[in-house]
C-alpha positions as CSV (number, residue, x, y, z in Angstrom):
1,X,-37.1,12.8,38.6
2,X,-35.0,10.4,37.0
3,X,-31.6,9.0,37.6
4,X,-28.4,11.1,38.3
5,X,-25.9,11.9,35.2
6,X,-22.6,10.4,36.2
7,X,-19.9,13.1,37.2
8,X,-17.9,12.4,34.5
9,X,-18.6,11.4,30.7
10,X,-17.9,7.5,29.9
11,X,-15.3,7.3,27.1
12,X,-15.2,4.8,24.6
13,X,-11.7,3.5,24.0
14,X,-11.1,3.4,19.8
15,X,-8.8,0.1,19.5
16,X,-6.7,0.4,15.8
17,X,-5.6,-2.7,14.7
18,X,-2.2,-3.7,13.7
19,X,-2.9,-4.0,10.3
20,X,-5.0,-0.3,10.4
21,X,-1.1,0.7,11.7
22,X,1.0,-0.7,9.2
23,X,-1.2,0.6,6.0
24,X,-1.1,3.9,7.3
25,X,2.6,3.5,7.7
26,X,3.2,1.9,4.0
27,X,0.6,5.0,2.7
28,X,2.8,7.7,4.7
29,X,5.8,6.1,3.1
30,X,4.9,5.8,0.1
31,X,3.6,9.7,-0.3
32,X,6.6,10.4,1.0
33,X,8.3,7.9,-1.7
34,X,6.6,10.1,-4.6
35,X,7.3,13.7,-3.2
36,X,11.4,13.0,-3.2
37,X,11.3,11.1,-6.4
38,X,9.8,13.4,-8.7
39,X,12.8,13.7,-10.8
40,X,11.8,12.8,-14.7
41,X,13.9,9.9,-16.2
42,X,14.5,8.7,-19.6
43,X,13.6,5.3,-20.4
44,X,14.6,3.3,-23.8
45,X,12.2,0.9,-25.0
46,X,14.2,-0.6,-27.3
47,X,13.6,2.3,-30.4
48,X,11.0,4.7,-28.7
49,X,12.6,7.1,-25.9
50,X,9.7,8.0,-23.5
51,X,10.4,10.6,-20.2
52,X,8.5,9.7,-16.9
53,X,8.7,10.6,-13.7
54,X,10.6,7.8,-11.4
55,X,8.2,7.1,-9.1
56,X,5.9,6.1,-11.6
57,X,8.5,4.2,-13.6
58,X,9.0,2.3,-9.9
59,X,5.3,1.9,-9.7
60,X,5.3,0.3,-12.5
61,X,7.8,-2.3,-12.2
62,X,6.7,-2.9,-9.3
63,X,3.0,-3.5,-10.6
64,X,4.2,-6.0,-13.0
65,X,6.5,-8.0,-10.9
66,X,3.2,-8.3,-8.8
67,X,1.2,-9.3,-11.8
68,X,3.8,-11.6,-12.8
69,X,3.9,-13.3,-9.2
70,X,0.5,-13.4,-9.0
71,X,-0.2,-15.5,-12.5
72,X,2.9,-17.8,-11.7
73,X,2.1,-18.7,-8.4
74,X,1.2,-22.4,-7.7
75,X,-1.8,-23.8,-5.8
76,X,-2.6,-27.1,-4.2
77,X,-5.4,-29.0,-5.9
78,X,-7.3,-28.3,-2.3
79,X,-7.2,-24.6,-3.4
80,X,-4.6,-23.5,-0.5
81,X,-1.3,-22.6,-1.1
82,X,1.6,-24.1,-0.6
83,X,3.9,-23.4,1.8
């Protein structure tokens, strides 16, 4: 016959990284962000009056102040960035 099943079953231990933590803490946040922010705002655009709601009038900001840092930020000519 062959070898005897241990008593118990091995367990593998799941390790979540730090960075597996904090997304899952920035995605419940920010669901939670859009469920108490559903409120529709008016925004002027100079002439045009267009209503949104203002989580995605915050998404948007925030997307292009991302853009924006994104295409203005300076690199070294060794491709790093500085610090």
């Amino acid at each position: 016959m062959g070898p005897a099943a241990p008593s118990h079953a091995r367990r593998s231990r799941v390790t979540v990284s730090p960075k597996v933590i904090l997304a899952a803490v920035i995605v419940i946040a920010a669901v939670w962000f859009i469920i108490v922010n559903r409120a529709r705002v008016d925004i002027y655009l100079w002439v045009p009056k267009v209503t949104a709601p203002l989580w995605l009038v915050l998404l948007i900001t925030f997307a292009g102040g991302l853009l924006a840092g994104l295409l203005l930020r300076r690199r070294r000519r060794d491709g790093t960035a500085p610090r």
